[in-house]
VOTI-185186 format. One record per residue (C-alpha): x, y, z; residue number from 1. Coordinates in Angstrom, 2 decimals, always signed. Layout:
BEGIN
PT        px        py        pz    nr
PT         X         Y         Z   NUM
...
//
This chain:
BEGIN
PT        px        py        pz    nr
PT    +14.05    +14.40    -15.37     1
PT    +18.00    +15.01    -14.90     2
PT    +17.38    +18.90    -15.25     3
PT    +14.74    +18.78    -12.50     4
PT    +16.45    +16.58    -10.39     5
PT    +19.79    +18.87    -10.58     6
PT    +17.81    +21.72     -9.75     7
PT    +15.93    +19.90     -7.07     8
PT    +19.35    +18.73     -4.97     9
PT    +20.92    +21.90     -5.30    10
PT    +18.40    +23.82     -3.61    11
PT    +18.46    +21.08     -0.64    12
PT    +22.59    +22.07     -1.25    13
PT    +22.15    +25.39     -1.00    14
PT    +19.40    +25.48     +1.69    15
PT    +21.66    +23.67     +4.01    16
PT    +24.83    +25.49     +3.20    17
PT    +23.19    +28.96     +3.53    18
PT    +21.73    +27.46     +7.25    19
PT    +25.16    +27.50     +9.64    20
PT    +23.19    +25.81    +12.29    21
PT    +22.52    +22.45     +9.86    22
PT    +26.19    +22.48     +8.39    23
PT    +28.75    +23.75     +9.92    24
PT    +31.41    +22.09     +7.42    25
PT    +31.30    +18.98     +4.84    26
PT    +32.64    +16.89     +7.67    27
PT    +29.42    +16.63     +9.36    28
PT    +27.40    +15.69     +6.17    29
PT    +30.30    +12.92     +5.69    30
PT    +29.82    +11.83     +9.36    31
PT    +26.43    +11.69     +8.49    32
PT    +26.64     +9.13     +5.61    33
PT    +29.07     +7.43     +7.50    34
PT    +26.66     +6.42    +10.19    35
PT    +23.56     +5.83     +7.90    36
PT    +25.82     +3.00     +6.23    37
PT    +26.67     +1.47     +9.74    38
PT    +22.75     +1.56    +10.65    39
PT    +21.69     -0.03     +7.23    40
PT    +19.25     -2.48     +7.43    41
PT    +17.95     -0.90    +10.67    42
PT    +14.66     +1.55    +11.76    43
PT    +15.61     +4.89    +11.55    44
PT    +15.15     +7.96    +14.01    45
PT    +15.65    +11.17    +12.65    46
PT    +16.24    +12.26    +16.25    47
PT    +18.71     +9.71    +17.04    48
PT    +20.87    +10.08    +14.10    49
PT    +20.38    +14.17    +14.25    50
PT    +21.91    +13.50    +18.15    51
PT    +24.99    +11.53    +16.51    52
PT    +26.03    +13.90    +13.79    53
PT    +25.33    +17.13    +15.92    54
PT    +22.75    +18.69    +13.82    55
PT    +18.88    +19.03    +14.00    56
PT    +16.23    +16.22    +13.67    57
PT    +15.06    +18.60    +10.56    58
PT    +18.42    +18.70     +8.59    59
PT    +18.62    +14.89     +9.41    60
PT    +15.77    +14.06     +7.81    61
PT    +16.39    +16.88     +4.34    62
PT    +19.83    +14.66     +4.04    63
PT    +18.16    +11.43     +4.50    64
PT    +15.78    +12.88     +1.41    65
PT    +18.93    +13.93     -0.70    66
PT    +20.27    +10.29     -0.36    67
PT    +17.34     +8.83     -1.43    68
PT    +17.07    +11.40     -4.00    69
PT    +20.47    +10.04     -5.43    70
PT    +19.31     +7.09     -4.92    71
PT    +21.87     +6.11     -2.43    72
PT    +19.27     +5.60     +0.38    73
PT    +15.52     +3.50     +0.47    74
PT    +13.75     +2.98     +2.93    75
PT    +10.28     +0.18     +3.65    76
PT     +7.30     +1.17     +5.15    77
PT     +5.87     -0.92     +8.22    78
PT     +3.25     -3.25     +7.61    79
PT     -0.18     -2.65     +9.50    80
PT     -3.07     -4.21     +8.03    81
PT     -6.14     -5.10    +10.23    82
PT     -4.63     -5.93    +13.32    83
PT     -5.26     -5.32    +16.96    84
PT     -1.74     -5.72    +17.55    85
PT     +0.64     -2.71    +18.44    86
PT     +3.00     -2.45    +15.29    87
PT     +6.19     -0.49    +14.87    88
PT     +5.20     +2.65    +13.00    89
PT     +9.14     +3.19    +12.23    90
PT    +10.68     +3.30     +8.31    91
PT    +13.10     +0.44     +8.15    92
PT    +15.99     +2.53     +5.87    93
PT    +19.07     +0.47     +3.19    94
PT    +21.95     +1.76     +1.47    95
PT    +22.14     +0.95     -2.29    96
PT    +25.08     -0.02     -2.00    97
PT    +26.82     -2.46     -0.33    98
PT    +30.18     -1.62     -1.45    99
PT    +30.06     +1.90     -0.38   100
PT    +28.92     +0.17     +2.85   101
PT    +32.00     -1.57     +3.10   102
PT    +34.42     +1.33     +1.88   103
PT    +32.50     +4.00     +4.28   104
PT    +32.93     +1.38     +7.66   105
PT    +36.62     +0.47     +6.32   106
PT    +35.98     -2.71     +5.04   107
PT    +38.59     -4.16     +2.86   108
PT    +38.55     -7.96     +2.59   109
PT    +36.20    -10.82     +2.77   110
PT    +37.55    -11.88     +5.85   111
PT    +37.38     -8.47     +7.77   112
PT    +33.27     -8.54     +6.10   113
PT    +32.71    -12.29     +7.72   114
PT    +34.21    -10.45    +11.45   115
PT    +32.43     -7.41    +11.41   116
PT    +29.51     -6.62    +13.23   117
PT    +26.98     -5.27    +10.74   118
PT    +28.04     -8.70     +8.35   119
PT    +24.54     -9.50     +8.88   120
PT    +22.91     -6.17     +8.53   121
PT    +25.18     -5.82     +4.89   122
PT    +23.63     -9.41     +3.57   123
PT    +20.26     -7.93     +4.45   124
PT    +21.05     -5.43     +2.82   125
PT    +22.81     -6.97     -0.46   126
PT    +19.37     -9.41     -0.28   127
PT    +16.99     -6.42     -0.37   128
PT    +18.71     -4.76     -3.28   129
PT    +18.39     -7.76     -5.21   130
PT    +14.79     -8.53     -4.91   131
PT    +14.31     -4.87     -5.58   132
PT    +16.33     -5.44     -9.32   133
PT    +13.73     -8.83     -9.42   134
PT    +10.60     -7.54     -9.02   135
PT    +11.25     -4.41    -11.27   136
PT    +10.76     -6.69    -13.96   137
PT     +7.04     -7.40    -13.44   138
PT     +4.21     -5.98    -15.14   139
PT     +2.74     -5.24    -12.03   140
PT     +5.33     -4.56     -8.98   141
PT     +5.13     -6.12     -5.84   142
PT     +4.96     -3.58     -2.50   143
PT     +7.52     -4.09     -0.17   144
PT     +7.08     -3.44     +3.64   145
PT     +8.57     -4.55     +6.60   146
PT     +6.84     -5.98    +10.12   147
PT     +7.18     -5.92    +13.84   148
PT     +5.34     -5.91    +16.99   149
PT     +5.74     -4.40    +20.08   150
PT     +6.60     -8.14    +21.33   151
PT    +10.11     -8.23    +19.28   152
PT     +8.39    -10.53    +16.99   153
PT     +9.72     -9.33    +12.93   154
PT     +9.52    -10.18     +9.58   155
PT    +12.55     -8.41     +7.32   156
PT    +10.59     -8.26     +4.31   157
PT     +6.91     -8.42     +3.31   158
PT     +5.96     -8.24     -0.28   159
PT     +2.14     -7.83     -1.12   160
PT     +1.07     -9.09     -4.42   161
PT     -2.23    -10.24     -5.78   162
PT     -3.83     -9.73     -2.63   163
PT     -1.55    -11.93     -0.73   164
PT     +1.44    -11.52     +1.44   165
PT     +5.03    -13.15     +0.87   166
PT     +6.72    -12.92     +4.29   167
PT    +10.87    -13.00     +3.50   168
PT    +13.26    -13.60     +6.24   169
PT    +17.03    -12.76     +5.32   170
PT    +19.58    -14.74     +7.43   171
PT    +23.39    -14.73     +7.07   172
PT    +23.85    -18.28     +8.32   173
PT    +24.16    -22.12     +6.18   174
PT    +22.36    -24.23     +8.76   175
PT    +18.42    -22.90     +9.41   176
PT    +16.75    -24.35    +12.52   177
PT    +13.20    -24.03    +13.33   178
PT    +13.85    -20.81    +15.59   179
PT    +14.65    -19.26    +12.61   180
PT    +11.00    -19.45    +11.75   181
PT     +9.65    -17.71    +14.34   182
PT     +9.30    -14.55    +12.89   183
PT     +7.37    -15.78     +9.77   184
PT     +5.33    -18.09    +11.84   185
PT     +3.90    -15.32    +13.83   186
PT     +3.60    -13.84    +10.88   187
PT     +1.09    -16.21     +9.75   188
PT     -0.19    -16.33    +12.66   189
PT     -1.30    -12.84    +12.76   190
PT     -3.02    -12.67     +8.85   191
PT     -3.82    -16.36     +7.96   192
PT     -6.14    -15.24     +5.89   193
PT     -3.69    -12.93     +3.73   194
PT     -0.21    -14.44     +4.38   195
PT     +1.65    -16.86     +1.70   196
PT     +4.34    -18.91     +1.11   197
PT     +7.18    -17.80     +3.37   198
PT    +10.41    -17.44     +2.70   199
PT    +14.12    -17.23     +4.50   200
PT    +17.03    -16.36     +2.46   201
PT    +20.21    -17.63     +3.64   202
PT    +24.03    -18.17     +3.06   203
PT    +23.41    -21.90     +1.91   204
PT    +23.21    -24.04     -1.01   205
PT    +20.11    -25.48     -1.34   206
PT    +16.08    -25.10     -1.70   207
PT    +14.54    -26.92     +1.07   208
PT    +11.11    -26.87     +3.32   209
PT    +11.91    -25.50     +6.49   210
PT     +8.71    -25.88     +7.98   211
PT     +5.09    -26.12     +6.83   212
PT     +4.52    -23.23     +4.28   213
PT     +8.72    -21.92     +4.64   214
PT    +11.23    -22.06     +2.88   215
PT    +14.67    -22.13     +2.82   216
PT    +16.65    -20.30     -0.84   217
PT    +20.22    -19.25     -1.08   218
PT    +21.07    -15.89     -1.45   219
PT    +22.46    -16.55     -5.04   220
PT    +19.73    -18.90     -6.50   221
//
């Protein structure tokens, strides 16, 4: 597969090098990662980061294919089902890494991670990763989506398994409160039939029943 793969990201190299319009200079590929990492854990528009960097939609999205061709880049597919509701149709996109997060938005120290802005976008993220390394154990691997309405009501990770779905909330707090179930509740609210036992990771210590069918797991159990 290495050969193949070697072959296949040098012709997206090549491509893009030959094309001065998509890359003017390695700075603006650079500038490119840069910003993915600060938008980790976000939905991602081709158009919007294409608008940032200075290049075209097109060579946004061929990059956005060599990172996840590296594997430095994933990104989850909305969740639809059978619903009347209007649901985002937008990719929610991660970094692999959280470290390279940290080195590419100059992150040096715990403390400057707890002030900065995206702290809870890189626990998402770090969360995410992880229950990707889980559920590559199984037999049978889980699908992993993610959910929104129109209304601003969201769920950060849905996995589907067995015919049922696990909606996972990620929050980078130690004290939950019932508004911190809203998301999952509506969740439930919109496939009772389908939807599980929910569950919010957080920053805490302990495995407790938030509410109903919820709960609460540290990040580390």
């Amino acid at each position: 597969i290495f050969p193949y793969f070697e072959s296949y990201v040098t012709t997206y190299i090549e491509r893009d090098v030959r094309n001065v319009e998509d890359l003017k200079n390695i700075s603006d590929f650079s500038r490119f990662v840069r910003i993915c990492s600060s938008l980790t854990a976000q939905e991602i528009n081709s158009s919007h980061l294409g608008r940032e960097v200075g290049i075209t939609p097109q060579t946004a999205s061929r990059w956005l294919d060599l990172l996840k061709l590296s594997f430095q880049w994933f990104e989850l597919d909305p969740y639809f089902g059978n619903t009347i509701k209007r649901i985002s149709g937008k990719r929610k996109g991660y970094m692999s890494d959280t470290g390279l997060i940290c080195y590419l938005q100059r992150i040096a120290s715990p403390k400057a991670l707890m002030a900065s802005p995206i702290f809870g976008a890189i626990f998402e993220t770090f969360c995410v990763n992880s229950i990707i390394k889980t559920i590559s154990t199984f037999d049978v691997k889980p699908i992993l989506y993610h959910w929104r309405t129109a209304g601003g009501a969201e769920v950060d990770v849905v996995m589907e398994y067995e015919g049922k779905l696990f909606p996972i909330e990620i929050k980078a707090k130690t004290n939950l409160s019932g508004h911190d179930t809203r998301g999952i509740s509506a969740f439930f609210e919109t496939y009772p039939s389908k939807a599980d036992i929910g569950v919010i990771i957080y920053a805490g210590d302990r495995i407790y029943k938030v509410k109903d069918n919820i709960w609460a797991v540290p990040w580390n159990a």
